[in-house]
VOPAGU-2260 file (C-alpha; in pm, 1 decimal, decimal comma):
REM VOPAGU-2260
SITE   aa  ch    i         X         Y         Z
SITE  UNK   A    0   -3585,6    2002,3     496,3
SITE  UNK   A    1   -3460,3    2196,0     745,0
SITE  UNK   A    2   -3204,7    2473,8     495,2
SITE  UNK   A    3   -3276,4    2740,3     297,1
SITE  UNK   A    4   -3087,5    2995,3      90,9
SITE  UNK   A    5   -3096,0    3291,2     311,4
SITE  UNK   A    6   -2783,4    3486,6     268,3
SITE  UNK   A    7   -2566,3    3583,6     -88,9
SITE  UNK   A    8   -2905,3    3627,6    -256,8
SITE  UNK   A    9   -2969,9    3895,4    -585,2
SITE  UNK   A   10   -3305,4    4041,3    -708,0
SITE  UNK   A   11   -3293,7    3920,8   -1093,4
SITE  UNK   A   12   -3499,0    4274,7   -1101,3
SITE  UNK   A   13   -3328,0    4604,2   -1097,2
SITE  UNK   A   14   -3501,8    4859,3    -890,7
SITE  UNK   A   15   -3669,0    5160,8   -1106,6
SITE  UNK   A   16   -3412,4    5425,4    -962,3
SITE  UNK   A   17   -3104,6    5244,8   -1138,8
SITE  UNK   A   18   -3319,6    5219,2   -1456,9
SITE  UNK   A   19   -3421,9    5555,2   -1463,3
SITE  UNK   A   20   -3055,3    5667,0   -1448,8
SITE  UNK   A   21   -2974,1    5396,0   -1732,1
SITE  UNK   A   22   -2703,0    5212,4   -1470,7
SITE  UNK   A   23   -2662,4    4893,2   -1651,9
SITE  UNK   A   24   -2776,1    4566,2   -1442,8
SITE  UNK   A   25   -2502,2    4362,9   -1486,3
SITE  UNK   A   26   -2298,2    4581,0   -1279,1
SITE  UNK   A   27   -2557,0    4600,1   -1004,7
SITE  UNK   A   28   -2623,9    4241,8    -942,3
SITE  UNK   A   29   -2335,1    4116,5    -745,5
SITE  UNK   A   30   -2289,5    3856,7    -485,0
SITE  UNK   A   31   -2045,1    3963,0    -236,7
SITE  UNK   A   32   -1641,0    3884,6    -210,2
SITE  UNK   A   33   -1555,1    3511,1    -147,0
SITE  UNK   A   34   -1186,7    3379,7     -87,9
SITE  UNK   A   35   -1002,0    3210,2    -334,3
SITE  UNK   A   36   -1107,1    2803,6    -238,3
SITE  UNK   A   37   -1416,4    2910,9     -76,4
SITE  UNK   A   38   -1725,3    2732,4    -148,7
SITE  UNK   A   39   -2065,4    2818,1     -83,6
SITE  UNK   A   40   -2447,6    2853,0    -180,9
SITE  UNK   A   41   -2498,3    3158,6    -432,2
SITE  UNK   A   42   -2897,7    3252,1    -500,8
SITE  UNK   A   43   -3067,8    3454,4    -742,6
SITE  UNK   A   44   -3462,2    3538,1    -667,9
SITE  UNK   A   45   -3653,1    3575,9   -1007,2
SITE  UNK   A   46   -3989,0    3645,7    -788,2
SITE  UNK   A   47   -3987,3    3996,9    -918,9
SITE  UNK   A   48   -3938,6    3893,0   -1289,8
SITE  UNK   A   49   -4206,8    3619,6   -1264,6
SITE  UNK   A   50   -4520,0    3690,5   -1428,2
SITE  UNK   A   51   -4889,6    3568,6   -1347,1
SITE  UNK   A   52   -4732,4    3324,8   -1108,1
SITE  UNK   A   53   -4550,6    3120,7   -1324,6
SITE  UNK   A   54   -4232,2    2895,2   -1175,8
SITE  UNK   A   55   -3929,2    2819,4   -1254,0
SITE  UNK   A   56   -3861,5    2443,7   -1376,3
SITE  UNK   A   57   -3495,8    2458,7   -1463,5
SITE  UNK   A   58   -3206,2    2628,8   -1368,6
SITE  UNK   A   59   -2827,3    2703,1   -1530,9
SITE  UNK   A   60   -2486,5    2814,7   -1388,6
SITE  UNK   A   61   -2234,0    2871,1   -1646,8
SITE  UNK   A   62   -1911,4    3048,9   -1459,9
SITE  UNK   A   63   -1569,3    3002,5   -1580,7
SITE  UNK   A   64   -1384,1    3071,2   -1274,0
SITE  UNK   A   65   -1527,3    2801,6    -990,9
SITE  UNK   A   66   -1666,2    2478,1   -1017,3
SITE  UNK   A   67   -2033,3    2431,5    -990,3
SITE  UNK   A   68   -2126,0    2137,2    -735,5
SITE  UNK   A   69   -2483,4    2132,8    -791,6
SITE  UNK   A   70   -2794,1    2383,0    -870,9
SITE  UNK   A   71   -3147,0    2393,0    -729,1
SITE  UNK   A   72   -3459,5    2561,7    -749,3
SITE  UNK   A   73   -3658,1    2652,7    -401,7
SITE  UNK   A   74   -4028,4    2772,6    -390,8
SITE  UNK   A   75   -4035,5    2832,2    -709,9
SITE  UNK   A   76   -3872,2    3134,1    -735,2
SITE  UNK   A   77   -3523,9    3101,3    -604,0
SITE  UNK   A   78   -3228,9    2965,0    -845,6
SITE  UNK   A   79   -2953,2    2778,8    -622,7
SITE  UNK   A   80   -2630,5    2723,8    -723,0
SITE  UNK   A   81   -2306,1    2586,8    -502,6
SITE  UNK   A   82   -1963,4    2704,5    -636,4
SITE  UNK   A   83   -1652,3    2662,1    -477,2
SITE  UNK   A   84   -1402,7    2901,5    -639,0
SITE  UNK   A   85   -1086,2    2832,8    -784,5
SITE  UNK   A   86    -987,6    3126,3   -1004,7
SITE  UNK   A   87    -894,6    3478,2    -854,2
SITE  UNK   A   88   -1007,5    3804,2    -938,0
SITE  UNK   A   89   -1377,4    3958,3   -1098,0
SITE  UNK   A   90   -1579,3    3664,4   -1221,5
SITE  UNK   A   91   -1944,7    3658,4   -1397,1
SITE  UNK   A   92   -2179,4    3380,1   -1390,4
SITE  UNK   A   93   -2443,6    3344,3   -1608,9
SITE  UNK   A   94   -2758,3    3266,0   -1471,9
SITE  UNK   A   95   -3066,6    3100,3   -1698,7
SITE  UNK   A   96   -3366,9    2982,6   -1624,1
SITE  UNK   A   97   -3641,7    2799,2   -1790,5
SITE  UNK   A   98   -4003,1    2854,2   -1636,9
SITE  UNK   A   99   -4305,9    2661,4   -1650,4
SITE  UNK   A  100   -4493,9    2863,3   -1892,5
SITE  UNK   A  101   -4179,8    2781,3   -2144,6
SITE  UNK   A  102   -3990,3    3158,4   -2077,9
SITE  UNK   A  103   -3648,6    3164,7   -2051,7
SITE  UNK   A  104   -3447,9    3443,2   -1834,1
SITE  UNK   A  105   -3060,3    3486,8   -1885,1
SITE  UNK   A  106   -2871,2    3726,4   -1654,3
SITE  UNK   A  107   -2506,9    3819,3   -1545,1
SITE  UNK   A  108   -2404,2    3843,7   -1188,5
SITE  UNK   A  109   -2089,7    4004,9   -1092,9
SITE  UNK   A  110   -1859,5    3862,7    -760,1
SITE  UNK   A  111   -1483,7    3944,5    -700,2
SITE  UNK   A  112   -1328,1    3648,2    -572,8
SITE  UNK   A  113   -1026,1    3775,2    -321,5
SITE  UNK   A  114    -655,0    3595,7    -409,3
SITE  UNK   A  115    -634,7    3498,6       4,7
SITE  UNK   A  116    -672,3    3175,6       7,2
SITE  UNK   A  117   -1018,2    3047,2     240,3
SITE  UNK   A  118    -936,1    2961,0     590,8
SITE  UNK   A  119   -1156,0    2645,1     620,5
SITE  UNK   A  120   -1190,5    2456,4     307,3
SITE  UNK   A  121   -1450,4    2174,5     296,0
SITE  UNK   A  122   -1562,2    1886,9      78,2
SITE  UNK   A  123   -1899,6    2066,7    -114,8
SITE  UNK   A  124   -2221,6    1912,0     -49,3
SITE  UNK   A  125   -2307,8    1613,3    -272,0
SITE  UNK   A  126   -2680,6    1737,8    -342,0
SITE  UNK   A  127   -2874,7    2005,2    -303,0
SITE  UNK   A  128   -3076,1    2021,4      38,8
SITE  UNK   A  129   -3389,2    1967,4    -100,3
SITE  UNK   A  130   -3311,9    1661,5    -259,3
SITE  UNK   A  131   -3556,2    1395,9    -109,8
SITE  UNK   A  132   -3292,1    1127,5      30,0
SITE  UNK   A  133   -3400,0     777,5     174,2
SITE  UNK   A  134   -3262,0     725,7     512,0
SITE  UNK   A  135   -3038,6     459,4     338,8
SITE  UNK   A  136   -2875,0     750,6     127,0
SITE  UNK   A  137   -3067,8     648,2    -175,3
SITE  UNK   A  138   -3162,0     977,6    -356,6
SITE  UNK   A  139   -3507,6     929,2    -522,8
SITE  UNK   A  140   -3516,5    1066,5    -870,7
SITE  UNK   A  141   -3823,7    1049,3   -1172,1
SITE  UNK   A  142   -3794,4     796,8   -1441,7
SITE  UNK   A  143   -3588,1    1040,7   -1655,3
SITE  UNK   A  144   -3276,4    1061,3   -1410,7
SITE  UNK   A  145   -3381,7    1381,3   -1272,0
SITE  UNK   A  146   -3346,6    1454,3    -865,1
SITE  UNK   A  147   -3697,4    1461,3    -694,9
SITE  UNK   A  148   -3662,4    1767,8    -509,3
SITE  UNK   A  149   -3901,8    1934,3    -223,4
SITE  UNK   A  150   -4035,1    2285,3    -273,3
């Protein structure tokens, strides 16, 4: 695998200064502006919520104003989701995850989704690109249905 979520990436933690002030997190976690029709990979890094180095195992999108294309989880740590966006204006998504010691994590993140159309829009991926693919484009998955994925 050759990508990895590098940019539009929150802390699920919110530094001490904000909670010291009492600034609630849902308004600092925020991915930044897309275009109305954009699509793209949105992350959210749970490393700093994480404790005694327990993983995540599942991850959820739930967002009312896009459509979600498909959700991964990298290293670990690192909730994936692609959205391409199709409503206008401030959206949240609600983020949950389910870890390996059985925890699960729910968080808002805020993005404001501009009413300009995008300049390029493209198909969205089919998978997620750590989806272990055969090089006839047969995805391998476990015996439940579930995508075999690479860390």
């Amino acid at each position: 695998m050759t990508w990895t979520p590098c940019q539009r990436i929150v802390r699920a933690d919110v530094p001490p200064a904000f909670r010291i002030r009492g600034i609630d997190p849902c308004r600092v976690l925020c991915w930044p502006n897309a275009a109305l029709g954009s699509g793209a990979d949105y992350s959210v890094d749970f490393s700093a919520v994480l404790c005694c180095e327990d993983l995540i195992r599942e991850a959820a999108f739930l967002t009312t104003g896009g459509t979600v294309s498909w959700v991964s989880v990298f290293s670990g740590t690192l909730a994936t989701v692609w959205i391409t966006w199709t409503v206008p204006g401030a959206q949240s998504i609600e983020v949950t995850i389910l870890t390996a010691s059985g925890a699960t994590i729910t968080l808002d993140i805020s993005i404001l989704v501009r009413t300009e159309g995008a300049l390029l829009n493209g198909d969205p991926p089919a998978c997620p690109p750590n989806t272990l693919i055969l090089s006839d484009g047969t995805v391998l998955e476990t015996a439940s249905g579930a995508q075999i994925l690479t860390t």
